[in-house]
PDB file with one MODEL, atoms N, CA, C and O in Angstrom:
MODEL        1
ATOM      1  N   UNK A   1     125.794  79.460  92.151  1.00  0.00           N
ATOM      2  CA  UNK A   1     124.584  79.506  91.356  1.00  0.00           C
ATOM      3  C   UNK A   1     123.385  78.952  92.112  1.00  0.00           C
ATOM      4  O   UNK A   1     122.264  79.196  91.664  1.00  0.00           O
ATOM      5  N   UNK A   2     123.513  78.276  93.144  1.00  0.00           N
ATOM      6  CA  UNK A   2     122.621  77.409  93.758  1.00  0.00           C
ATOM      7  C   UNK A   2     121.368  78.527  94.349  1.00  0.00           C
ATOM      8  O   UNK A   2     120.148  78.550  94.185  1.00  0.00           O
ATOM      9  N   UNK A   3     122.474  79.551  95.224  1.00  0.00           N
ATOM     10  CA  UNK A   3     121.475  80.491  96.021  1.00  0.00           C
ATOM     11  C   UNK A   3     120.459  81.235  94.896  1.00  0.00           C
ATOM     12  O   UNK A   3     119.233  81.348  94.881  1.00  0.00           O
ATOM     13  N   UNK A   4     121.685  81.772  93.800  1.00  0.00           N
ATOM     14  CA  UNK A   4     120.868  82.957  93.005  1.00  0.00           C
ATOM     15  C   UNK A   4     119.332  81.859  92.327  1.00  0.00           C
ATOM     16  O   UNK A   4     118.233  82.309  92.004  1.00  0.00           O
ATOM     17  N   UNK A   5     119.733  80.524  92.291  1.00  0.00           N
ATOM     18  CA  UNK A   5     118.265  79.947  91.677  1.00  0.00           C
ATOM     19  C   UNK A   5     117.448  79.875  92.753  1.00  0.00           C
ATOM     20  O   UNK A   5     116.221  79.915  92.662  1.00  0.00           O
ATOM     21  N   UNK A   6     118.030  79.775  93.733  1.00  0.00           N
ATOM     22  CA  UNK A   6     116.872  79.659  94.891  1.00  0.00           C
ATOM     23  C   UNK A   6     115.958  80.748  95.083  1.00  0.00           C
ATOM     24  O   UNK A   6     114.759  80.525  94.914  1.00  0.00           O
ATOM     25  N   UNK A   7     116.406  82.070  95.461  1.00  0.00           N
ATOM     26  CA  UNK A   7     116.270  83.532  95.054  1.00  0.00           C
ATOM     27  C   UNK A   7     115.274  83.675  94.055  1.00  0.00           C
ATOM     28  O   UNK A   7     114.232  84.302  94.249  1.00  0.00           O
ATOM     29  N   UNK A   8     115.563  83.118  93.006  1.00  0.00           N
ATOM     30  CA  UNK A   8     114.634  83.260  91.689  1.00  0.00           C
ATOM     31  C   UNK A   8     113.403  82.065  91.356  1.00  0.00           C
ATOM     32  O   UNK A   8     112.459  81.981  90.571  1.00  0.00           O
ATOM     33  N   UNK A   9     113.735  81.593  91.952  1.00  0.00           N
ATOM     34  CA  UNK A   9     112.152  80.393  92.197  1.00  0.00           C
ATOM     35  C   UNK A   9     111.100  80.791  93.307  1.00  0.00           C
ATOM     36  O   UNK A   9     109.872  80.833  93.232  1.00  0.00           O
ATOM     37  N   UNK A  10     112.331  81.198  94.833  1.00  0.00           N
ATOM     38  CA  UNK A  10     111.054  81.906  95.633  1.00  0.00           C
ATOM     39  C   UNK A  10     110.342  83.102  95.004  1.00  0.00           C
ATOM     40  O   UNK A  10     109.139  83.213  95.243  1.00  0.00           O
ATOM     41  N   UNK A  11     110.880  83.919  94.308  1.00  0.00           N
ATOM     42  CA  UNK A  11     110.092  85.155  93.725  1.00  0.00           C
ATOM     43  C   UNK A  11     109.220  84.816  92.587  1.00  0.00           C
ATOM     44  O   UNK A  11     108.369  85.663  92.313  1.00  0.00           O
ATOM     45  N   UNK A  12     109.245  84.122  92.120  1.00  0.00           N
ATOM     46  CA  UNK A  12     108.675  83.507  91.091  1.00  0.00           C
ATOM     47  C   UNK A  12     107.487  83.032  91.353  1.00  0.00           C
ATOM     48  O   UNK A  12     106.475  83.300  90.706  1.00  0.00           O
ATOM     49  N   UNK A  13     107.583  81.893  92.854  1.00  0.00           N
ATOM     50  CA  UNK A  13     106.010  81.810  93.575  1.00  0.00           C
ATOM     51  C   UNK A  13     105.200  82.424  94.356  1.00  0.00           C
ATOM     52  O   UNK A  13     104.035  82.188  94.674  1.00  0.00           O
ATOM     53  N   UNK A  14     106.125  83.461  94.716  1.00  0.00           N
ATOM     54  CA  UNK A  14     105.603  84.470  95.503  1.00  0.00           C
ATOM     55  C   UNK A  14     104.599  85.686  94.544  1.00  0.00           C
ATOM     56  O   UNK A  14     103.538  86.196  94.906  1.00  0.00           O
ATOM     57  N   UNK A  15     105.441  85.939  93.086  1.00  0.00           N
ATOM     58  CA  UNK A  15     104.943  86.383  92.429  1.00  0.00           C
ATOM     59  C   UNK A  15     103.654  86.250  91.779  1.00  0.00           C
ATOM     60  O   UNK A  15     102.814  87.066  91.398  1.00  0.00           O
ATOM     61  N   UNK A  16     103.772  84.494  91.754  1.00  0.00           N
ATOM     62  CA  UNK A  16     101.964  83.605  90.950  1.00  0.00           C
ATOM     63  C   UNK A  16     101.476  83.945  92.281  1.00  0.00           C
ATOM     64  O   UNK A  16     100.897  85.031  92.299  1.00  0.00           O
ATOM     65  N   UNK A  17     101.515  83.559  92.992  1.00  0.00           N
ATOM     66  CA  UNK A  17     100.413  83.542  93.988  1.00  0.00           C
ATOM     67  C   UNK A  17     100.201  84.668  94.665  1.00  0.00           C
ATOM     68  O   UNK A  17      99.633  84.488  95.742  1.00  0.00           O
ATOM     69  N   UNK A  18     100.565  86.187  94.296  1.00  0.00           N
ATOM     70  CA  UNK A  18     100.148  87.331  94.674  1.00  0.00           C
ATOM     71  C   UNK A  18      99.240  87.471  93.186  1.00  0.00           C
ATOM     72  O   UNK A  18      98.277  88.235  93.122  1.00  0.00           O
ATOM     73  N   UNK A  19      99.545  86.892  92.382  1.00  0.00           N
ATOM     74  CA  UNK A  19      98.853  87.200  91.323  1.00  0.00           C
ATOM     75  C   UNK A  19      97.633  86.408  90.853  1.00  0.00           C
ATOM     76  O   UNK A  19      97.028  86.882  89.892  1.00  0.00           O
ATOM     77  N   UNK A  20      97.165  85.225  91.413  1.00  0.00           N
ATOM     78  CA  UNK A  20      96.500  84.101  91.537  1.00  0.00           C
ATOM     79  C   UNK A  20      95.370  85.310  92.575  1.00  0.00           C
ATOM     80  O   UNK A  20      94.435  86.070  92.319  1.00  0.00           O
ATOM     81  N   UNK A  21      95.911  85.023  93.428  1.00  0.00           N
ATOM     82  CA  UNK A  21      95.347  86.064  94.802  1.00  0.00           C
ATOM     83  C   UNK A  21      94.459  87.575  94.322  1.00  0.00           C
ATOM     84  O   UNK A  21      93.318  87.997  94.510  1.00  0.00           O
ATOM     85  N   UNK A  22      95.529  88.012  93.704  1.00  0.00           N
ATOM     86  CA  UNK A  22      94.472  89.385  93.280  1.00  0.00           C
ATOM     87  C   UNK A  22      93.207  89.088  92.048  1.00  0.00           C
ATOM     88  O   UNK A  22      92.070  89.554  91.983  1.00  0.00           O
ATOM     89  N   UNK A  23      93.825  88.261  91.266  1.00  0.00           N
ATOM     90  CA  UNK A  23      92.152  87.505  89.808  1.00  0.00           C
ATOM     91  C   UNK A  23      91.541  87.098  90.941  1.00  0.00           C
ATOM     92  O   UNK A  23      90.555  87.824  91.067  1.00  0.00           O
ATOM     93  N   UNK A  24      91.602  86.236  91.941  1.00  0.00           N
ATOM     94  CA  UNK A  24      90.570  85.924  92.664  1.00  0.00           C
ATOM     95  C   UNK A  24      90.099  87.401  93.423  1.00  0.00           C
ATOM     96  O   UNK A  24      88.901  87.646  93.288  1.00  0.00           O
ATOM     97  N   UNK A  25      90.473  87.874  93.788  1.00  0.00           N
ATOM     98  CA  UNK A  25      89.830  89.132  94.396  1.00  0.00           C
ATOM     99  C   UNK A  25      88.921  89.695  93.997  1.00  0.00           C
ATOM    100  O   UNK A  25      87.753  89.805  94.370  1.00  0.00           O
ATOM    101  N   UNK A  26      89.805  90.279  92.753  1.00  0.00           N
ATOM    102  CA  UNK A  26      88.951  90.746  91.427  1.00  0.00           C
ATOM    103  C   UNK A  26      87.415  90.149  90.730  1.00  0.00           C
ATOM    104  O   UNK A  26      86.438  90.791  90.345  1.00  0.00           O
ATOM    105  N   UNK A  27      87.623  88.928  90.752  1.00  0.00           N
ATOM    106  CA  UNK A  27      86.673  87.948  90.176  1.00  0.00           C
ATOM    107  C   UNK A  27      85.473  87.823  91.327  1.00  0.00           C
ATOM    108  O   UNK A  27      84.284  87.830  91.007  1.00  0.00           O
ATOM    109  N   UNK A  28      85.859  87.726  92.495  1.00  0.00           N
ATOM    110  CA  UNK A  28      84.990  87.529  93.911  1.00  0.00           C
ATOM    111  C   UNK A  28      84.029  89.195  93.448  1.00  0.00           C
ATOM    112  O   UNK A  28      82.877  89.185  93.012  1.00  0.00           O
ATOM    113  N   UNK A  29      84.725  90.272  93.647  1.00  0.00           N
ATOM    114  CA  UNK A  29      84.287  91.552  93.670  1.00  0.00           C
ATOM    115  C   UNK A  29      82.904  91.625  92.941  1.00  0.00           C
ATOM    116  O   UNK A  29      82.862  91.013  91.874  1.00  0.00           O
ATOM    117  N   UNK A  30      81.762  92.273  93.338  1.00  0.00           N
ATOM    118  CA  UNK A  30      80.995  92.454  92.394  1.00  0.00           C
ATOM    119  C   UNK A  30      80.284  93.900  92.726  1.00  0.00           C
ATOM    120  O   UNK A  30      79.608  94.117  93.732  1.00  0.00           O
ATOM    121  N   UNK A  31      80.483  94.560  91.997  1.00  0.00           N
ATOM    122  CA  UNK A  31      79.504  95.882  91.630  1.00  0.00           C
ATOM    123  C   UNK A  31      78.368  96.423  91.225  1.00  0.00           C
ATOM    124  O   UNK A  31      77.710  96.399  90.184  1.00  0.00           O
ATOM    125  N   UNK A  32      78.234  97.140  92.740  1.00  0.00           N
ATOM    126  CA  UNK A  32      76.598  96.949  92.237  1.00  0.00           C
ATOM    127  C   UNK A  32      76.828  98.567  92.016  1.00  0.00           C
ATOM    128  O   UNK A  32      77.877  99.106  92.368  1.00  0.00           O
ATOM    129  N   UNK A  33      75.507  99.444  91.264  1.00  0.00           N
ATOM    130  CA  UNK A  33      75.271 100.176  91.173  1.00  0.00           C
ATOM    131  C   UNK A  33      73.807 100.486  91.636  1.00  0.00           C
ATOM    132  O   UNK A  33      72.756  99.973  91.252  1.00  0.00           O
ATOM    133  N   UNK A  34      74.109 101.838  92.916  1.00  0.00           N
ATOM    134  CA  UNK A  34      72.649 102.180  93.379  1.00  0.00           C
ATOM    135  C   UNK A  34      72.189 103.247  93.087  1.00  0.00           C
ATOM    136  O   UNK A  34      72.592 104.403  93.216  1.00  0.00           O
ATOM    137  N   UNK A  35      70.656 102.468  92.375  1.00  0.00           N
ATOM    138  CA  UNK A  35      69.926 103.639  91.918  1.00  0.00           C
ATOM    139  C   UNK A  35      69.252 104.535  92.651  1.00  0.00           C
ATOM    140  O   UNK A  35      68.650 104.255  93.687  1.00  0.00           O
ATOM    141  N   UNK A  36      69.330 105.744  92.100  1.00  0.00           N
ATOM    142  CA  UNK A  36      68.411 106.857  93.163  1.00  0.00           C
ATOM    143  C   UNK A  36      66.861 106.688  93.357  1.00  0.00           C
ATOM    144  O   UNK A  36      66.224 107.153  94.303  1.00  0.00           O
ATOM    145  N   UNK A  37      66.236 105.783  92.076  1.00  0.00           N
ATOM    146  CA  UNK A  37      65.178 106.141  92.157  1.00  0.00           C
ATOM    147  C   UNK A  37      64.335 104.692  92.960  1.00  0.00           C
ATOM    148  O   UNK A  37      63.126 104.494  93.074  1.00  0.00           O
ATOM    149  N   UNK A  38      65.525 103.822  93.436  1.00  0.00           N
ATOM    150  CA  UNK A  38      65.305 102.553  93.776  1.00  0.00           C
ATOM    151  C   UNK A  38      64.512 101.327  93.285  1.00  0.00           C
ATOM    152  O   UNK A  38      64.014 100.358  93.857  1.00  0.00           O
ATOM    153  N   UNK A  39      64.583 101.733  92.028  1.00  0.00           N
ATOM    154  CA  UNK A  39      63.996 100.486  90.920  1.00  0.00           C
ATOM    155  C   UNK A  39      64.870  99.589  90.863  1.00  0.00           C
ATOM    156  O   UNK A  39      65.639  99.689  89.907  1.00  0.00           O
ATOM    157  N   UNK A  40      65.071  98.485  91.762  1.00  0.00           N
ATOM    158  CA  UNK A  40      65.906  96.945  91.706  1.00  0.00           C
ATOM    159  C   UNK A  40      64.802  95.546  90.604  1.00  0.00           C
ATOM    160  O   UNK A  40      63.643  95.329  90.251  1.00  0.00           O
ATOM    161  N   UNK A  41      65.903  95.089  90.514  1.00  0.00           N
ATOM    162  CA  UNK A  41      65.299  93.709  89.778  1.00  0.00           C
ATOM    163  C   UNK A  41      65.128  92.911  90.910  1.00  0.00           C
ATOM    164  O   UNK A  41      65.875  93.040  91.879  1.00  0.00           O
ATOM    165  N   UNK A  42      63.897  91.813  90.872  1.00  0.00           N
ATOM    166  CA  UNK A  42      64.216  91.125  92.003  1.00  0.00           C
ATOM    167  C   UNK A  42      65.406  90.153  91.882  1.00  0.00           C
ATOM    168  O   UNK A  42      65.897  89.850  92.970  1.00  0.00           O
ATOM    169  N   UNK A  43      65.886  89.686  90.968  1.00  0.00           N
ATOM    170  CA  UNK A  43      67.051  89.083  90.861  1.00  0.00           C
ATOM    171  C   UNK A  43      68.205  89.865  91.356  1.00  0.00           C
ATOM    172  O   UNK A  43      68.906  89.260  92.168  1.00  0.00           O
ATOM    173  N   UNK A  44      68.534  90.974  91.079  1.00  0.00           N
ATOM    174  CA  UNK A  44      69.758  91.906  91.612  1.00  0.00           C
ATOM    175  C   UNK A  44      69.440  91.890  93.149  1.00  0.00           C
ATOM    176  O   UNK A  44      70.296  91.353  93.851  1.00  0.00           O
ATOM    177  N   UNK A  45      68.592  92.282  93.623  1.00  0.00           N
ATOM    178  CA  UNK A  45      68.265  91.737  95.261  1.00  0.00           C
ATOM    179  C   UNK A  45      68.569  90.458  95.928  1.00  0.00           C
ATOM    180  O   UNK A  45      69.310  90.163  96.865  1.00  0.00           O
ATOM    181  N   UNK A  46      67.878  89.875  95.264  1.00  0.00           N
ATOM    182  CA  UNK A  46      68.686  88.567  95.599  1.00  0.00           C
ATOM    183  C   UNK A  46      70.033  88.733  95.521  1.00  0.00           C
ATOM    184  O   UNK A  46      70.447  89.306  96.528  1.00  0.00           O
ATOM    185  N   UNK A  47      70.760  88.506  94.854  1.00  0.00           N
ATOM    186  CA  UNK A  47      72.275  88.182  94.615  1.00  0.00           C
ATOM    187  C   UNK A  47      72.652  89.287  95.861  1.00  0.00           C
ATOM    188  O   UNK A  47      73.205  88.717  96.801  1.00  0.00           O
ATOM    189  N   UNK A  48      72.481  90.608  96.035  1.00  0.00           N
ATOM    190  CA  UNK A  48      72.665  91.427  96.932  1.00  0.00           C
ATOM    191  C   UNK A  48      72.630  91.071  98.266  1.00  0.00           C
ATOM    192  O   UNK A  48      73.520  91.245  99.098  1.00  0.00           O
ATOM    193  N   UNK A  49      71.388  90.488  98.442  1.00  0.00           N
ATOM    194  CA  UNK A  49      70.925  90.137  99.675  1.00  0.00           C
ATOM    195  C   UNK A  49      72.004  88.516  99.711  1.00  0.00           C
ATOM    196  O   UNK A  49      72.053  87.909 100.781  1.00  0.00           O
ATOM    197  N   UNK A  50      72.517  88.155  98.907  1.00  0.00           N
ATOM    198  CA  UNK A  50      73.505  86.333  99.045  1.00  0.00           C
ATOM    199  C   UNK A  50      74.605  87.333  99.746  1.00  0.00           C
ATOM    200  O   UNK A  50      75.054  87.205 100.884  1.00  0.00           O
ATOM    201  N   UNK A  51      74.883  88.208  98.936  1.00  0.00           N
ATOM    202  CA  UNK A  51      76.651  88.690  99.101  1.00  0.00           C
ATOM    203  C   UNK A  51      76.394  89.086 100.537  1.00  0.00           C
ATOM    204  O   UNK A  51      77.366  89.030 101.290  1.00  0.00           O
ATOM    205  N   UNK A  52      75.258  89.468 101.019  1.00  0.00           N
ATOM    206  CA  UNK A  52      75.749  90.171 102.594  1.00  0.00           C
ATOM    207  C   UNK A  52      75.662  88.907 103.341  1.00  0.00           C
ATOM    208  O   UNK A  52      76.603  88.673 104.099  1.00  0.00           O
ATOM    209  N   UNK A  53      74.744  88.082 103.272  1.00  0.00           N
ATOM    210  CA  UNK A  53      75.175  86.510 103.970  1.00  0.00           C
ATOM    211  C   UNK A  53      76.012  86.402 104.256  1.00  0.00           C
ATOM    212  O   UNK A  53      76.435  86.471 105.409  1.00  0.00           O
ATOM    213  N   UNK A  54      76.510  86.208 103.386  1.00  0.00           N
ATOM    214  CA  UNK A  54      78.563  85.841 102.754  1.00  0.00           C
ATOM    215  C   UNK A  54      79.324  86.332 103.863  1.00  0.00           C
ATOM    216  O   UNK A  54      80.154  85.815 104.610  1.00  0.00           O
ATOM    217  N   UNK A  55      78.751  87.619 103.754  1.00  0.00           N
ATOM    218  CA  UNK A  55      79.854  88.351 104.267  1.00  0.00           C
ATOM    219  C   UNK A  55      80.077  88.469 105.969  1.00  0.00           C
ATOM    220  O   UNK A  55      81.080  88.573 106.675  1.00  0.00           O
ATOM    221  N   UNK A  56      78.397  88.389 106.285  1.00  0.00           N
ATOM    222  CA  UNK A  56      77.449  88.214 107.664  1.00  0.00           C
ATOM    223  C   UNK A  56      78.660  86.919 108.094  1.00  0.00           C
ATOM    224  O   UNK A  56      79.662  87.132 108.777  1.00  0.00           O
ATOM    225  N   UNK A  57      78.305  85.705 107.560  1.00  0.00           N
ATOM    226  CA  UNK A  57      78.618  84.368 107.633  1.00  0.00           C
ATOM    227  C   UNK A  57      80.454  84.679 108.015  1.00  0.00           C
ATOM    228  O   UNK A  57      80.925  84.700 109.152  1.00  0.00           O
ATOM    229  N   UNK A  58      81.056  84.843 107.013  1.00  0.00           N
ATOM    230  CA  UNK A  58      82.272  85.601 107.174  1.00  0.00           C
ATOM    231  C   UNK A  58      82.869  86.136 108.694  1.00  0.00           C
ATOM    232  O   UNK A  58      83.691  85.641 109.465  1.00  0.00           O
ATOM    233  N   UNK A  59      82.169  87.208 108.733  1.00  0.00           N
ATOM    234  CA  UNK A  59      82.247  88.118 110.241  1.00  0.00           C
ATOM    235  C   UNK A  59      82.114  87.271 111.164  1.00  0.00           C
ATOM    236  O   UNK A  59      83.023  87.248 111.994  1.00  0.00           O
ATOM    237  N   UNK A  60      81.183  86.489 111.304  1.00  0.00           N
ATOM    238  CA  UNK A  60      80.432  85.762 112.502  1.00  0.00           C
ATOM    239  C   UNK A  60      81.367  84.822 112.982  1.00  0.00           C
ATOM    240  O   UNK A  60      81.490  84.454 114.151  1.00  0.00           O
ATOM    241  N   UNK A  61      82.172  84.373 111.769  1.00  0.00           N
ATOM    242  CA  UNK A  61      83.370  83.331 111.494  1.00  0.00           C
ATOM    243  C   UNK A  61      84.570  83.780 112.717  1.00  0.00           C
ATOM    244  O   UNK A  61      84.919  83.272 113.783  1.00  0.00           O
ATOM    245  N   UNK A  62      85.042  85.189 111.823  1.00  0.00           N
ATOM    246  CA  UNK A  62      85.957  85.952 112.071  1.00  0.00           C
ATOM    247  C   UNK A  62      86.057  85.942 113.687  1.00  0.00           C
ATOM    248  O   UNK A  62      86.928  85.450 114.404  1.00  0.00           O
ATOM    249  N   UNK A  63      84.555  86.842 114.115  1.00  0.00           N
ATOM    250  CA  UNK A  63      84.312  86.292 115.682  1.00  0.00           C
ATOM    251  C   UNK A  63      84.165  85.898 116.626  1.00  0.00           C
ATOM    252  O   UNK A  63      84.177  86.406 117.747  1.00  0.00           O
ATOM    253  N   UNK A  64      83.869  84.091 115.964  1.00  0.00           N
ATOM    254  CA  UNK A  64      84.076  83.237 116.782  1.00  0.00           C
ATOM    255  C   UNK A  64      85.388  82.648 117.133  1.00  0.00           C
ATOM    256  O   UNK A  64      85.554  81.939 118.126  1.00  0.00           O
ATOM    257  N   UNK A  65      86.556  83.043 116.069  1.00  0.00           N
ATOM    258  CA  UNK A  65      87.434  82.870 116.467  1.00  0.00           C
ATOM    259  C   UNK A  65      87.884  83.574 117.412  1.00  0.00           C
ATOM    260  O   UNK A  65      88.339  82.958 118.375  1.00  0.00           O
ATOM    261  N   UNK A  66      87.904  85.453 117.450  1.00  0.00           N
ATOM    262  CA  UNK A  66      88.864  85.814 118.226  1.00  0.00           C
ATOM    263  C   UNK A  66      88.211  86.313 119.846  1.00  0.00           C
ATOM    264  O   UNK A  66      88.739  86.787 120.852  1.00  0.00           O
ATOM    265  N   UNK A  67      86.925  85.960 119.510  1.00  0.00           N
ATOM    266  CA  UNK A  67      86.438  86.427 120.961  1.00  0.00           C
ATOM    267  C   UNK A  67      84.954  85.475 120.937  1.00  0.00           C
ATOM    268  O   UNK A  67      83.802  85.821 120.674  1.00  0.00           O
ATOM    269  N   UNK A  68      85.469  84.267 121.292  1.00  0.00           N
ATOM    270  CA  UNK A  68      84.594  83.361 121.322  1.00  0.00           C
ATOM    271  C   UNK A  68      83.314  83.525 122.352  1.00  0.00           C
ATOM    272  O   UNK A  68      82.299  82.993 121.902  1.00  0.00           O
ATOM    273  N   UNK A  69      83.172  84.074 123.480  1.00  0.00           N
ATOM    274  CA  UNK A  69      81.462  84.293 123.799  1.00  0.00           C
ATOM    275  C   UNK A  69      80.857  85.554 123.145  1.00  0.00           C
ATOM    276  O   UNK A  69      80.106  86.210 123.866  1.00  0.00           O
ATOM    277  N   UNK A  70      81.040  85.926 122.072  1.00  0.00           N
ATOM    278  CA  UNK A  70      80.531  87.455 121.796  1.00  0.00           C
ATOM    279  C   UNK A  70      79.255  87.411 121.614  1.00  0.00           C
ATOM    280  O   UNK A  70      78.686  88.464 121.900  1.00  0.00           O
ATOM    281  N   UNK A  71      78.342  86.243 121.094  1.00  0.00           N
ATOM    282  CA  UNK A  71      77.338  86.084 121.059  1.00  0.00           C
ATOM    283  C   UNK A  71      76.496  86.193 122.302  1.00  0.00           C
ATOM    284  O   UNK A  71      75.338  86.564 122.113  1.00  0.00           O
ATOM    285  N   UNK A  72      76.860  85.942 123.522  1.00  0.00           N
ATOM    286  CA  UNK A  72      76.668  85.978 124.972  1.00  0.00           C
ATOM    287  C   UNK A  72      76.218  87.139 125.247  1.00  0.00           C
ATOM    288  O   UNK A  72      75.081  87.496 125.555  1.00  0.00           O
ATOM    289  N   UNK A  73      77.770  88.072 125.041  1.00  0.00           N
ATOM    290  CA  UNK A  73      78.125  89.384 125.429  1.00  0.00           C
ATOM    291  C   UNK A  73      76.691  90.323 124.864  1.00  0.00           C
ATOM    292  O   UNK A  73      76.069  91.167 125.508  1.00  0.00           O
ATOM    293  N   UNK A  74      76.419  89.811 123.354  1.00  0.00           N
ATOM    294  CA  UNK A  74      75.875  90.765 122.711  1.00  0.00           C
ATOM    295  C   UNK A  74      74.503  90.367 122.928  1.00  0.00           C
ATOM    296  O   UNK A  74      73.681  91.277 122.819  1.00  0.00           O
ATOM    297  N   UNK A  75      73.984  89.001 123.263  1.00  0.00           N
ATOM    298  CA  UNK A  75      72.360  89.310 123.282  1.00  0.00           C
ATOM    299  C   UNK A  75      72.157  89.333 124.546  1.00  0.00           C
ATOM    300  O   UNK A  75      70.995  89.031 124.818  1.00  0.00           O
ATOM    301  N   UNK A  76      72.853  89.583 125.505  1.00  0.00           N
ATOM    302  CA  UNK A  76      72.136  90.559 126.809  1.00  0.00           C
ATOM    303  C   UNK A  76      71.997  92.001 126.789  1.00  0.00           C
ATOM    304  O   UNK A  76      71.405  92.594 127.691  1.00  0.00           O
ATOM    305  N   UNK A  77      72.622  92.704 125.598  1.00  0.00           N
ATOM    306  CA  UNK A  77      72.568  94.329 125.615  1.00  0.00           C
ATOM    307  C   UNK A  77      71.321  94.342 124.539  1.00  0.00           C
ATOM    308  O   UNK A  77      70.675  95.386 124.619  1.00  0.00           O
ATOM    309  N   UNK A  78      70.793  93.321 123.453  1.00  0.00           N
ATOM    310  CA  UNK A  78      69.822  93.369 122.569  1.00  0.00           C
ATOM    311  C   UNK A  78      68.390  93.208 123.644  1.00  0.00           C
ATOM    312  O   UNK A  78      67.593  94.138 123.764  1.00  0.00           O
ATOM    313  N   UNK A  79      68.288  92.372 124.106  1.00  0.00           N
ATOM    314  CA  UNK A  79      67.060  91.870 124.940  1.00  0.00           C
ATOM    315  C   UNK A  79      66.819  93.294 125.550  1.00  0.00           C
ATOM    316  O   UNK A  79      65.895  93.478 126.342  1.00  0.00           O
TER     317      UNK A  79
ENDMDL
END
């Protein structure tokens, strides 16, 4: 009986925390809808313009980890 509880507790946390994991996903997500005729609120801009930060901030993250001079690399081809 020992294994089969073991078995059934790992799936059990594996299960909350795929499920913990996706409400946060979900909840993070936000939808915007773009209009054709480009009438924004300035508030919806804002928040728009936070989320790409985020995401900017994010990337920049991402890249300093896996290829740490990229910043180097990349503002000698900008100049």
């Amino acid at each position: 009986m020992g294994v089969l509880e073991f078995i059934i507790s790992i799936v059990a946390l594996v299960l909350g925390a795929v499920t913990i994991w996706i409400v946060l996903l979900k909840k993070g997500r936000r939808s915007y809808q773009i209009q054709a005729q480009g009438d924004y609120d300035m508030g919806e801009l804002a928040v728009m313009a936070e989320s790409l930060t985020e995401r900017i901030d994010v990337l920049e993250t991402i890249l300093d980890a896996e290829v740490p001079d990229w910043r180097e690399q990349n503002a000698n081809g900008v100049e």
